[in-house]
Structures are given as C-alpha cells and as structure tokens.
N, C-alpha and C positions, 0 to 999 in steps of 0.2 A: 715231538719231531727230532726226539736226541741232538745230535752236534747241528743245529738248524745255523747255516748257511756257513761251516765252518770255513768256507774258502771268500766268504764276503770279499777281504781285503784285495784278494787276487782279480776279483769282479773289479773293484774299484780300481786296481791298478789294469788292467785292460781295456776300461773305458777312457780310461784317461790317457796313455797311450794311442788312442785312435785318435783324442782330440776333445771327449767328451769332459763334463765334469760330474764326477759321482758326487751324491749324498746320502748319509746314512740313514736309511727306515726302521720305524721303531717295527720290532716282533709283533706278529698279529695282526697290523694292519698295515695303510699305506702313505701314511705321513710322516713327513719326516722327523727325524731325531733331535733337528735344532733349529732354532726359530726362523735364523738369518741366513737360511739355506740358499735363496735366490741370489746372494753377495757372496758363495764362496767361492774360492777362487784357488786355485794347486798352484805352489811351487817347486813342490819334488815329490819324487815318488816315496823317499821318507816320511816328509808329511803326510802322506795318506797311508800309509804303513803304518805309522803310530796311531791316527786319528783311528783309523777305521779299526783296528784291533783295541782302542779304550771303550768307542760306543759298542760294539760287539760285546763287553763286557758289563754292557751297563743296558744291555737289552736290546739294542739296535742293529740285529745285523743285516738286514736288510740292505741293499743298494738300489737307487732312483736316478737319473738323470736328469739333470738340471735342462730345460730345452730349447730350444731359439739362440740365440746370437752368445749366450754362454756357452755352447755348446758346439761351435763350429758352425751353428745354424743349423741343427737335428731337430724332425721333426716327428712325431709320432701320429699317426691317425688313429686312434681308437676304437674299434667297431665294437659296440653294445650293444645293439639289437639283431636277433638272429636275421630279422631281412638285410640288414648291411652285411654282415658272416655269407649270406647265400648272394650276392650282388656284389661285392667287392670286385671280383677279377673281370667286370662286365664295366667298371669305372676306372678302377684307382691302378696308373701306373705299373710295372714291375719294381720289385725292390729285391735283394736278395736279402736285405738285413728284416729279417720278420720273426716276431716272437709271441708266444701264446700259454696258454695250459691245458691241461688234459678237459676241463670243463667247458673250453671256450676257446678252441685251440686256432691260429692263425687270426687274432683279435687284436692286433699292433703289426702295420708297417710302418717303417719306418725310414724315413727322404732326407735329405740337403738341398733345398731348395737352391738357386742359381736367380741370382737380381732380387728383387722384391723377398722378404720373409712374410709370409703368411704370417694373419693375426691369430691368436688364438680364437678357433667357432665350434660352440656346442648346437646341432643338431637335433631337434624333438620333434618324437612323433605326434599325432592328434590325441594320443592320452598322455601326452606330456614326458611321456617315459623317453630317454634317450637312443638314436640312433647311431649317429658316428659322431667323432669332435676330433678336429683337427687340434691338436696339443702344441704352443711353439711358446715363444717366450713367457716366462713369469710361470711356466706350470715346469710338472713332473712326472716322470713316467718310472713305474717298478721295473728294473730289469729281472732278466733270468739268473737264477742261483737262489733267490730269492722265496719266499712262499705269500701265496694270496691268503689273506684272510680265512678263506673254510680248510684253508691247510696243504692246497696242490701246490704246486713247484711250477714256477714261471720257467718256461723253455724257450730255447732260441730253433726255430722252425728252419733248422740246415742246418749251417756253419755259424758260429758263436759271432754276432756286432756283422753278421751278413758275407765274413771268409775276405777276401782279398779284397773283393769287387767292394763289398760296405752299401749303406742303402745309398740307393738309384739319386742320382744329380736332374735332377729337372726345375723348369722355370717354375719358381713360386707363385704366380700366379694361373698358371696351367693348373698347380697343386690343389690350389683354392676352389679351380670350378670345377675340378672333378671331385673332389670333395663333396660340395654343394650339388652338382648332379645324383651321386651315388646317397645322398641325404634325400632330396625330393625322390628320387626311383625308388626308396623305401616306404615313403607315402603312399606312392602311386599303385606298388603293387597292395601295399595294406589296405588303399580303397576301393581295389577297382572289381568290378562287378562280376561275379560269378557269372555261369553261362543261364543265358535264357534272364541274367537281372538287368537294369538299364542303368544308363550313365543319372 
C-alpha cells in the first residue's frame, strides 16, 4: 500500500478539531494501537502530532474514533448486511457526515444524538450473521484515510466529518427505534414469502 495513511496525523488532527477523539489502528486490521484507548483523552494538537506520527512509525496508522460521550456523543450505525445497505434511507434519519468503501460503500452514518445517548446494539439476522449496530460508547469506528483489512480505503461519502453541517442532531431515542426498525425490516424482508408462497 506504499506510504499507507501517510496523512494519518492530519485525520487525527481534524477529528479532533470537530470535537471527536482519534485513536491510533494498528495496519491491517481494526484495532486499536493501545490498550487504554477508551481513557484517552487530547490536550493539544501537539500531543496528537507527536503521538500519532510515533505509532505511525511503529505500524499504526490507522485512525478510529473513540464514540459516545468521549466524543461529543458521535455516534455511528453500522450497516453489515446488504438488506440494511438496501433499506437504510427507508429508516435511518439524514446525516450528511457518512462514510464507506468501494466494497460496501455508504455502510457508516454517522449522528450526535440530543438527550438520551443510545446504548450500544448489535442487530442479527436468523443465521446470526450481523445486520446493523448502533456503535456509541465504549466502542470504535475506522475513519476514512484509513485502509480496511482486504486493502480498500475508507472514504468519506461527500464532504470529509459530513462539511460544515457534520452529522445530523437528532433525539437519541428517535435514533435507537429507527435503528431497531431498520434491524427487524431486515428480518422481514429476509423472511417474507415469495409470490404464490404463504405466510
């Protein structure tokens, strides 16, 4: 992947600028670099200018965000099964801050809930394989700049952290039942009967 993520640092200083908090991903995959990633915390843009230029040198360049109440209370949805990717805009809210890859493109919007923070919920379908998951506190999400595991580039689906506007402010519990809505309509169409078969 030659110079793979050579602008890491600059990811991490514009997440953290919006409000968010970056963490460094190790190469290759999507965990992160250091144990105690859910406690880190920024106090200047220095600090993440040296940090994130030594793990970049130590195989991590990668950047993640920290999610939930670390984070200004960003939240990510997930979509992992291609019925949630063809259902989303039939459930979940507008956002402008959305990001994806070329394999699974439009597979992260991403909110700031208002009152209530959504818990984190992982969604399965009837062979247990995953649909969507609401991602907030205590987890992590890869940003763009970044590379997934088989080697594509995380992209940010518009303007980079969503352009001016940022993702969408809506009530966190609004957040939660469209979530869980756009989770069960993945069932429903996975079970529902072809023509001429019965309920």
């Amino acid at each position: 992947m030659g110079s793979v993520n050579a602008h890491n640092t600059q990811d991490a200083l514009s997440a953290y600028r919006k409000g968010y908090q970056p963490i460094p991903i190790r190469d290759g995959g999507k965990n992160p670099h250091v144990s105690a990633w859910t406690h880190i915390t920024w106090s200047s843009e220095d600090d993440i200018s040296e940090s994130f230029d030594k793990w970049r040198n130590e195989g991590a360049s990668g950047v993640g965000l920290v999610l939930g109440a670390p984070s200004s209370g960003l939240v990510d949805i997930d979509l992992d099964h291609h019925r949630a990717s063809r259902l989303r805009d039939y459930f979940l809210p507008p956002t402008a801050m959305k990001s994806g890859r070329a394999g699974r493109p439009m597979s992260h919007y991403w909110y700031q809930p208002e009152g209530d923070l959504p818990s984190t919920r992982r969604y399965k379908m009837p062979d247990g394989s995953v649909s969507v998951e609401l991602r907030s506190t205590g987890c992590q999400t890869v940003i763009p700049g970044s590379y997934h595991p088989t080697g594509e580039r995380y992209r940010w689906e518009g303007e980079p952290f969503g352009g001016t506007v940022g993702a969408s402010r809506l009530n966190g519990k609004v957040l939660a039942v469209q979530t869980a809505l756009l989770a069960m309509g993945c069932v429903l169409v996975d079970e529902w009967p072809q023509q001429g078969g019965r309920h």
